[in-house]
N, C-alpha and C positions, 0 to 999 in steps of 0.2 A: 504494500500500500504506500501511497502518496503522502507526504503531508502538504498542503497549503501551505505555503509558505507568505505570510503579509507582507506587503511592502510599506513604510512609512514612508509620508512624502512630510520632510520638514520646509514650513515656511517661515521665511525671513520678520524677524518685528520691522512694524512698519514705524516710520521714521520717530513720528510722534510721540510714538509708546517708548521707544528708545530712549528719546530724548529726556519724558519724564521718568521712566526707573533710574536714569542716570543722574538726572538731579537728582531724587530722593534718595539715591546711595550718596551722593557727594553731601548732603545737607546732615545726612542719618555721621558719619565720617565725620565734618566738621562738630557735630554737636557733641560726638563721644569725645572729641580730641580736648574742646573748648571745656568740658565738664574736669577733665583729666587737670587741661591748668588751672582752672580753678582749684580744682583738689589738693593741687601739688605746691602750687605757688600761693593763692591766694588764704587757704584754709590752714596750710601743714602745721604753723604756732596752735592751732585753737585745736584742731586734732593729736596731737602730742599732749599738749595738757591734760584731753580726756582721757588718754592712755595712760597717764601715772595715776 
């Protein structure tokens, strides 16, 4: 016996959609990074105190 074999046909994102998941990863990226200096720079005295 045979099997069937399927073929997938992938299509391309279309420009649009590209464009917004691509901002929303660079904005999602920038907000982790901005949180980070905050954490590190702006917070690390007031954090450290709560740790002793």
């Amino acid at each position: 016996m045979k099997k069937n074999k399927k073929t997938v046909h992938l299509v391309p994102l279309k420009a649009r959609r590209f464009k917004v998941t691509y901002i929303f990863c660079l904005l999602l990226i920038f907000g982790l990074f901005g949180r980070l200096v905050n954490l590190q720079v702006f917070s690390a005295s007031e954090l450290q105190k709560k740790r002793n």
